[in-house]
C-alpha positions as MATLAB code, in Angstrom:
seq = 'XXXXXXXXXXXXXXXXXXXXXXXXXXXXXXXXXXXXXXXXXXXXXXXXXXXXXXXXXXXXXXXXXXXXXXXXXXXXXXXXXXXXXXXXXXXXXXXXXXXXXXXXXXXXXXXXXXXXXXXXXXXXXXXXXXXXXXXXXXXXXXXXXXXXXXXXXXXXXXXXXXXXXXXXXXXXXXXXXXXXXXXXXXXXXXXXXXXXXXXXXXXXXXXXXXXXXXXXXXXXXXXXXXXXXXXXXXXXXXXXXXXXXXXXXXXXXXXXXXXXXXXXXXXXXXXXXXXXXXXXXXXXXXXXXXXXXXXXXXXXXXXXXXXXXXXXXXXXXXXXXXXXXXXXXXXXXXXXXXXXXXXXXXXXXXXXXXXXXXXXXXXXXXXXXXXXXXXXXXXXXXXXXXXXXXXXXXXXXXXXXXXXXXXXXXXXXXXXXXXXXXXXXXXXXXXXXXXXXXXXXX';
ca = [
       0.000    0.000    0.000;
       1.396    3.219   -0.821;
       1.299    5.516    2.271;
       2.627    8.917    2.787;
       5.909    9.358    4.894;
       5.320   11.078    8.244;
       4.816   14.541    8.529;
       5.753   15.872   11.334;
       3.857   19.438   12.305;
       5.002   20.954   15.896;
       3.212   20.779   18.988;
       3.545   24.480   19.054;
       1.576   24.102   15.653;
      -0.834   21.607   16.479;
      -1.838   22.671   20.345;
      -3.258   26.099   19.444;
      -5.394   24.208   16.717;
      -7.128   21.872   19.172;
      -6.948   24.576   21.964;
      -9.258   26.810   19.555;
     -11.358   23.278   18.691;
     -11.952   22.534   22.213;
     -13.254   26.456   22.992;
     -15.313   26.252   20.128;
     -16.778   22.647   21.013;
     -18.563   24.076   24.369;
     -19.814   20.808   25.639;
     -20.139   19.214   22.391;
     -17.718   16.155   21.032;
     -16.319   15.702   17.664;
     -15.099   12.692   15.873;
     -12.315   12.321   13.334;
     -12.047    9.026   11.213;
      -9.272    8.780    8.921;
     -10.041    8.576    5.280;
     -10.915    5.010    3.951;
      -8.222    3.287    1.818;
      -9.357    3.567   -1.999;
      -8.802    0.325   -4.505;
      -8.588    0.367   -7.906;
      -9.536   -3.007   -8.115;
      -9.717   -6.358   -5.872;
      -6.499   -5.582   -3.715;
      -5.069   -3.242   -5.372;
      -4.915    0.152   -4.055;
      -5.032    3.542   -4.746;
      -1.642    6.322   -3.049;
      -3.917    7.036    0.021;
      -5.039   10.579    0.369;
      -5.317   11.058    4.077;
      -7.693   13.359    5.738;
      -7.287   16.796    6.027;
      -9.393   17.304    8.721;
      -7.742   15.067   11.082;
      -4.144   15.938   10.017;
      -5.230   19.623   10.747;
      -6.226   18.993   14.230;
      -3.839   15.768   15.167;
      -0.745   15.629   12.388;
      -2.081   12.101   11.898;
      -1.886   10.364    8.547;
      -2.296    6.524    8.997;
      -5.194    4.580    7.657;
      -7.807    3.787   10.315;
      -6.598    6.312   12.813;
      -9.581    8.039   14.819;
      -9.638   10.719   16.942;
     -12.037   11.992   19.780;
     -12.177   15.267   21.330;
     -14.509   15.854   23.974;
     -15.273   19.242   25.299;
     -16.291   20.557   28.378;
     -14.601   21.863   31.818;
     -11.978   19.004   31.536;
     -11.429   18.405   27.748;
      -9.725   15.663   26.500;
      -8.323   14.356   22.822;
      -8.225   10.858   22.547;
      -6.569    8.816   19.831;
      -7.157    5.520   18.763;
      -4.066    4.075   15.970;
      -3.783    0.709   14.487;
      -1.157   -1.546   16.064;
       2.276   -2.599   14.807;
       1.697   -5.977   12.622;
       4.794   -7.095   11.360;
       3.359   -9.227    8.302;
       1.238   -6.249    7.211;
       4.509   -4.113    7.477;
       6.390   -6.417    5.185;
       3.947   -5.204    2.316;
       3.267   -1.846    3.550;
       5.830   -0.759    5.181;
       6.291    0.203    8.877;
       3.388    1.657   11.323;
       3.608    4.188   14.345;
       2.106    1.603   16.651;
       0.129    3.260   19.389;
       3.329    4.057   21.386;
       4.712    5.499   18.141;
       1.514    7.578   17.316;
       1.145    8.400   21.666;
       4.555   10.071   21.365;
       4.324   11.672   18.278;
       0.559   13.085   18.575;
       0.394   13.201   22.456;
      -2.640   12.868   23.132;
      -4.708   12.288   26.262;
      -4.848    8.715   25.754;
      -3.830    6.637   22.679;
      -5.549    3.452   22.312;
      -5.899    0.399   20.194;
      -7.710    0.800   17.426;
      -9.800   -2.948   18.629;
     -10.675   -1.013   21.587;
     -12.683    1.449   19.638;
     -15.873   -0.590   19.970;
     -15.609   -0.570   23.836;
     -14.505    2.985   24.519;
     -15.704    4.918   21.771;
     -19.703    4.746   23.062;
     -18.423    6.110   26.519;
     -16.275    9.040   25.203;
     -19.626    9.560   23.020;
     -22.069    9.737   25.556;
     -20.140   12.770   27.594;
     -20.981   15.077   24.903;
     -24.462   17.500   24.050;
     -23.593   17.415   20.380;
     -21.696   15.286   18.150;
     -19.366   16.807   15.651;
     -18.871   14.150   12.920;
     -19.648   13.976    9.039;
     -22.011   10.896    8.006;
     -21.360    8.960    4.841;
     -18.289    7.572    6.099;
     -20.148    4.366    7.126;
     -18.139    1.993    8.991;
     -17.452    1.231   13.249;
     -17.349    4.690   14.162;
     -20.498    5.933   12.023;
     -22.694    3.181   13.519;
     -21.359    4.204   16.999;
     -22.529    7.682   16.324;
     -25.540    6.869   15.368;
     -26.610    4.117   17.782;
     -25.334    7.590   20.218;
     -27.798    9.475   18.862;
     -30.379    6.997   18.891;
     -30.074    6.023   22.965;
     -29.755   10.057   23.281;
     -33.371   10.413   21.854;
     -35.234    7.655   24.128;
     -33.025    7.859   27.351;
     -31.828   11.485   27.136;
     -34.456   13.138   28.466;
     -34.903   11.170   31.270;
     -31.169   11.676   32.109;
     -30.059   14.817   30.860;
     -27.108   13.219   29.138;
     -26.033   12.327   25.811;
     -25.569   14.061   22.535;
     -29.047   15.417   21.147;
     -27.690   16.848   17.449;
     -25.244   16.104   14.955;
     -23.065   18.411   13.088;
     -20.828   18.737   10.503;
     -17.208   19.276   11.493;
     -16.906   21.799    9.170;
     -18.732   24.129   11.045;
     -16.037   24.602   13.596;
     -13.381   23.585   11.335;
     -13.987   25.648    8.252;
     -13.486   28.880    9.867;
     -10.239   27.564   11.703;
      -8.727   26.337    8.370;
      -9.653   29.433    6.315;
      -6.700   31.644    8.480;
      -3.692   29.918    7.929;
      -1.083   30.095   10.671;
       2.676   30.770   10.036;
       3.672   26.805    9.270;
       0.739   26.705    6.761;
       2.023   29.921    5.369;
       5.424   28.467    4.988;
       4.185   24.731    3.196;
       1.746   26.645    0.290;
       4.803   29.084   -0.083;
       7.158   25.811   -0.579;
       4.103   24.176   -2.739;
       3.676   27.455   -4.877;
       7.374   27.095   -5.774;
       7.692   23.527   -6.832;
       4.145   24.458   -8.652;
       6.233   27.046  -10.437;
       9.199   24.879  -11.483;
       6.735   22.775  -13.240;
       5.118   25.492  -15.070;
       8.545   26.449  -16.562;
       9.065   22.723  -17.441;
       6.177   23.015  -18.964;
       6.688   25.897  -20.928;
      10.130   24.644  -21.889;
       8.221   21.680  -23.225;
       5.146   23.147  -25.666;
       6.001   23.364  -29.185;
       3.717   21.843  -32.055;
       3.435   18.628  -32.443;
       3.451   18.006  -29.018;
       1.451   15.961  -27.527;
      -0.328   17.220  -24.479;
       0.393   14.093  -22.391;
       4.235   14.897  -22.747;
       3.616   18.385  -20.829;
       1.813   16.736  -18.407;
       4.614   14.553  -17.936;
       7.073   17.210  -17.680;
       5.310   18.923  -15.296;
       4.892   15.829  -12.817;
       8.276   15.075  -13.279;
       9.627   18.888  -12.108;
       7.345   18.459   -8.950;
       9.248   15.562   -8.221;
      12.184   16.487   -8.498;
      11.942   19.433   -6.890;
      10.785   17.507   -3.715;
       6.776   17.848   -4.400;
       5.127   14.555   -3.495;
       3.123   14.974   -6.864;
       0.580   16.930   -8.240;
      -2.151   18.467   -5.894;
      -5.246   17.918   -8.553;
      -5.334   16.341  -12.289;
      -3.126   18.451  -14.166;
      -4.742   20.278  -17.153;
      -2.999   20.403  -19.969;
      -5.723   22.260  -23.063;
      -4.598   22.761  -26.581;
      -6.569   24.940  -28.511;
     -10.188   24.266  -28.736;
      -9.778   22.243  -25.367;
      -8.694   25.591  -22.966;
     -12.272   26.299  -23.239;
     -13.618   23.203  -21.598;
     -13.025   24.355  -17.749;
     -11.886   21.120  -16.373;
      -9.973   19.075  -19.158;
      -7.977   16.521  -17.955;
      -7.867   13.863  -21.064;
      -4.649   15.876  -22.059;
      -4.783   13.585  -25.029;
      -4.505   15.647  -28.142;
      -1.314   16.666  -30.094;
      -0.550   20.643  -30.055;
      -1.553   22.400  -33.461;
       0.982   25.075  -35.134;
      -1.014   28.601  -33.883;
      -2.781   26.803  -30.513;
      -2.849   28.316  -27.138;
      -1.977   25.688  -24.525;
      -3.959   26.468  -21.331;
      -1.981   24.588  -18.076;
      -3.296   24.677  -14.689;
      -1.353   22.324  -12.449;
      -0.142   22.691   -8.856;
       2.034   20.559   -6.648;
       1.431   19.387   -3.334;
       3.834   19.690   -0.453;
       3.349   18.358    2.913;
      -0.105   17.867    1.490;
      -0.481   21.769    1.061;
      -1.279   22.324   -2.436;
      -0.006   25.124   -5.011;
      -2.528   26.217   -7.994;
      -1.166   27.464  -10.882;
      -2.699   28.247  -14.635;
      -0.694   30.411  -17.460;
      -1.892   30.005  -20.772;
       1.160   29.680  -23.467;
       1.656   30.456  -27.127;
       2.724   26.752  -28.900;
       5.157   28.421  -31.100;
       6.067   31.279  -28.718;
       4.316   33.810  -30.302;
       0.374   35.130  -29.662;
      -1.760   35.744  -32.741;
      -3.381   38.972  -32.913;
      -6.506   38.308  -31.291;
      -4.623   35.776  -28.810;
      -2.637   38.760  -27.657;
      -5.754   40.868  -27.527;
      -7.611   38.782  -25.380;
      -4.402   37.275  -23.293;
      -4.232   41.309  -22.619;
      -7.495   41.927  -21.059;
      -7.642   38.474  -18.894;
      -4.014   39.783  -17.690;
      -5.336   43.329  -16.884;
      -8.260   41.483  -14.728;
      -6.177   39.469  -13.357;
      -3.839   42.619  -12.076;
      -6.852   44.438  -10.886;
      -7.968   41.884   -8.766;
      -4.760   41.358   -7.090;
      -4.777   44.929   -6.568;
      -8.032   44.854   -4.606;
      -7.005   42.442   -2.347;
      -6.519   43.517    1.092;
      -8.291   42.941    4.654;
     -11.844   45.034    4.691;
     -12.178   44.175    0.989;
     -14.764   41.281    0.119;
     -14.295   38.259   -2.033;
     -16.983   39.765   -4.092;
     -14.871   42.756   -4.703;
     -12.388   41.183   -6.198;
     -14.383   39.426   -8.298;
     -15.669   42.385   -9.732;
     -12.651   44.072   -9.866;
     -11.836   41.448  -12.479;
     -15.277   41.682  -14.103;
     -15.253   44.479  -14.983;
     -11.866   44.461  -16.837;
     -13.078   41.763  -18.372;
     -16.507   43.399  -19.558;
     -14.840   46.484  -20.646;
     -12.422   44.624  -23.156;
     -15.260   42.097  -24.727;
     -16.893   45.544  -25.637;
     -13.908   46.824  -26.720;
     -12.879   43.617  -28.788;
     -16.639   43.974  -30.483;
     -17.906   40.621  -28.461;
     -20.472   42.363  -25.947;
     -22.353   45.484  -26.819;
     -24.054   47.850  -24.408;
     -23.047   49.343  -21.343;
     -20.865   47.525  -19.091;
     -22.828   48.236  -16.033;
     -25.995   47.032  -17.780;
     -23.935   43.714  -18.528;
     -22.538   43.544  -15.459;
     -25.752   43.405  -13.738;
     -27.835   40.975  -16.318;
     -24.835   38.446  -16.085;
     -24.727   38.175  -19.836;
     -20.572   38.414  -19.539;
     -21.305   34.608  -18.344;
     -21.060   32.820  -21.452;
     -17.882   34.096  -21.566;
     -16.476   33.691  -18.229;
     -18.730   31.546  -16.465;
     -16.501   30.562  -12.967;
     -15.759   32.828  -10.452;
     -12.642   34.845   -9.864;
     -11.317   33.160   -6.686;
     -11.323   30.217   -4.165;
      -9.373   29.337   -1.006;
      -6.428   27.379   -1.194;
      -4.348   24.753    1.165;
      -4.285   21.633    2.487;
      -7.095   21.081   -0.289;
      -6.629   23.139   -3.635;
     -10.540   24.157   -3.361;
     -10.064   24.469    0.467;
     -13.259   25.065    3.041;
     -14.759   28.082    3.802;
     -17.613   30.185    3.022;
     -17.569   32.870    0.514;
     -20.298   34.296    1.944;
     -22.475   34.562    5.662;
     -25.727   35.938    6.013;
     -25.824   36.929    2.490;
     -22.917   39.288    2.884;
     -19.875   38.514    0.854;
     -16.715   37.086    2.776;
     -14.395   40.115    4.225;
     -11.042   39.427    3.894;
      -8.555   39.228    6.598;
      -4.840   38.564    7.263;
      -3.534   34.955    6.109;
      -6.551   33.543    4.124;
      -4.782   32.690    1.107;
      -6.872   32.253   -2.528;
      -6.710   32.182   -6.111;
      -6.952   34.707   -8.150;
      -8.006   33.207  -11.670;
      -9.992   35.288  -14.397;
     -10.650   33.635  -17.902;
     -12.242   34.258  -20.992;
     -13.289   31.293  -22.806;
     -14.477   31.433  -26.854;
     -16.280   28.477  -27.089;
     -17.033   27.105  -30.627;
     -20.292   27.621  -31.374;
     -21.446   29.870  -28.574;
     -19.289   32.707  -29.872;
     -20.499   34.708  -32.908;
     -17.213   36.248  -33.666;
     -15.367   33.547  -35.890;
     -12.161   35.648  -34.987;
     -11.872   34.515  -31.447;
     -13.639   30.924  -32.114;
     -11.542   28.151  -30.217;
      -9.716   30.691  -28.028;
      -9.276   29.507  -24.092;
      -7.087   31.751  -21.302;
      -6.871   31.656  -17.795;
      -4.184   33.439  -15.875;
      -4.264   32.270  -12.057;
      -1.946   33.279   -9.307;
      -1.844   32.526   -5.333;
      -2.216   35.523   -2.950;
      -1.929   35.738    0.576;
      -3.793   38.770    2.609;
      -1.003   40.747    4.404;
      -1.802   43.408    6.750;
      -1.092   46.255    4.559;
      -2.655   44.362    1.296;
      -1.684   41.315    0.004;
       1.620   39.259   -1.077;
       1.659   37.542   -4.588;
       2.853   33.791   -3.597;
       3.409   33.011   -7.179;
       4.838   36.382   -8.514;
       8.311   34.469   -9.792;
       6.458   33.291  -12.469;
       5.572   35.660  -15.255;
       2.138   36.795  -16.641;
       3.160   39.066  -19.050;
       2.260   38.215  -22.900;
       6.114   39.057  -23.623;
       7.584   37.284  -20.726;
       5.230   33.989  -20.974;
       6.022   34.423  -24.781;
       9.831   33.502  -23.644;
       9.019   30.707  -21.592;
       7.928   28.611  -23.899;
      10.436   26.608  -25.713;
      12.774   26.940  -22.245;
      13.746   30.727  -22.310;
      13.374   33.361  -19.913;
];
């Protein structure tokens, strides 16, 4: 089974985490499974993809780890971890044990993971409301729910037990959208592997390329640069392909005047980088290419400059919208006023996705955009995208001249006190500079 090596993230890291979990848990109890292990097919499995939730709060990344905080005047984080098995480690490879994961993760109490069937119920039972995600299935869901279901007929007799269930999320979303100093420090080291594959993937495109091969050059820089592999599917778009948002089949040979859209990241320490310049096959943008490369890079440089704390995410978005907007009239695409299409959406067809999300230990990381109908203000280290687009679809656009034509210019951008700090700035967005990229220059 392919397993990721140990991560280790410092207890001066991890303890204000679950100190901030435990305030906002009140009397309430919250459950952590690790991911499941994924198979291809029969026995044979998939790189496991641990959970983000539970290496947020614990540092844990083994299969069938679980862990339990419970809330309350004495609150406690327990830890249940698979034992050491010495023929299972001949295949896979060797295990914390629970003394390894007790003095690594230090919690409370570290347990075998056979004892989860006797102690989990108990730990269960001390809480008002259970913090856990359904759809898991498995020991620990049925625990939670036969919980739930003793709360209903003997809780109100007793006073005890928990009485709702809620998604982790709620307290966990909000943590994970302000990223502490360590976090800061892994998407900076995953922005910069993500840009060592973009220029390997510049230095690659040329026609009669196949798409595949970029791919494959850009894989192999995050490698080699000390990535453990891409964050997301890699999209690699030639020509008519930029325009379909999330192409992956990166199947098709690059034509003589195509524009190869690539948005790939790498993943560090399971923090993830998310990248997307759009490149010139032969080095050189055709007219309209150039045009519209222009504008998306103008929106894109507005944005950025909107972003600071007080500002919303909605701001930015407009910020970019309205670039965008005032060069499709400009190019003859959109007529009218660009308030008026601003307001009736009609800019959509065009650029249909929006102009950010929030980015870390998952490229489309939690947190709302929005509360209470009031667009997301932005504070000091929440870190996002920044990713305008226009997209010429063939057959929705009635101006043959741009037919076919897909960019998207994305950078990473952490909110600083006095504004914000371009994490992927080392990696050009100009039409001239991107134009020397390709083919290895610059």
């Amino acid at each position: 089974m392919n397993r990721p090596d140990p991560i280790d993230v410092p207890a001066e890291v991890l303890d204000p985490r679950r100190s901030a979990v435990f305030e906002a848990l009140g009397d309430g109890v919250m459950v952590l499974p690790a991911a499941p292990v994924q198979y291809a097919s029969r026995d044979s499995d998939r790189p496991y993809a641990p959970d983000r939730e539970l290496y947020y709060v614990t540092g844990a990344v083994e299969p069938e780890t679980v862990a339990v905080l419970v809330g309350g005047d004495e609150p406690s984080f327990t830890l249940f971890a698979r034992d050491r098995d010495e023929e299972a480690e001949l295949w896979s490879g060797p295990r914390l044990g629970v003394n390894g994961a007790n003095e690594r993760f230090r919690p409370d109490e570290c347990l075998p993971l056979a004892e989860l069937g006797e102690k989990l119920p108990t730990l269960l039972w001390r809480g008002d409301r259970l913090f856990y995600r359904l759809g898991r299935g498995g020991a620990v869901e049925a625990h939670v729910l036969e919980a739930l279901a003793r709360a209903r007929t003997k809780g109100p007799r007793t006073g005890t037990g928990p009485r709702s269930l809620i998604d982790p999320g709620e307290i966990l979303d909000e943590l994970r959208l302000r990223k502490d100093p360590y976090e800061v420090e892994a998407i900076r080291r995953a922005v910069a592997i993500s840009v060592e594959g973009h220029r390997a993937a510049a230095a690659a495109i040329g026609p009669g390329v196949g798409e595949w091969a970029v791919e494959a050059a850009i894989e192999r820089a995050f490698r080699a640069d000390g990535g453990s592999g891409p964050a997301y599917e890699p999209i690699v778009a030639a020509g008519r392909n930029a325009c379909v948002l999330h192409y992956v089949a990166n199947r098709v040979t690059i034509g003589e005047e195509d524009l190869v859209l690539v948005d790939a990241g790498a993943q560090w320490n399971l923090y993830a980088g998310d990248i997307t310049r759009t490149y010139p096959a032969d080095g050189t943008f055709t007219g309209p290419q150039r045009d519209v490369y222009r504008i998306v890079d103008e929106a894109r440089s507005a944005a950025i400059d909107a972003v600071k704390p007080g500002t919303t995410v909605e701001r930015v978005h407009a910020a970019a919208a309205e670039v965008l907007v005032d060069g499709l009239v400009a190019l003859g695409v959109l007529t009218g006023a660009v308030q008026e299409i601003l307001a009736e959406l009609s800019y959509k067809k065009y650029y249909p996705h929006q102009t950010s999300h929030w980015l870390g230990l998952d490229v489309h990381d939690p947190g709302d955009y929005a509360r209470s109908g009031d667009s997301r203000v932005l504070e000091p280290g929440m870190v996002f995208t920044v990713e305008p687009g226009l997209y010429f679809r063939p057959g929705v656009t009635e101006n043959a001249g741009f037919s076919g034509i897909g960019i998207r210019i994305e950078d990473d951008v952490l909110v600083t006190d006095g504004g914000c700090e371009v994490l992927t700035a080392a990696l050009p967005t100009s039409a001239e500079e991107v134009e020397a990229l390709v083919g290895g220059g610059l």
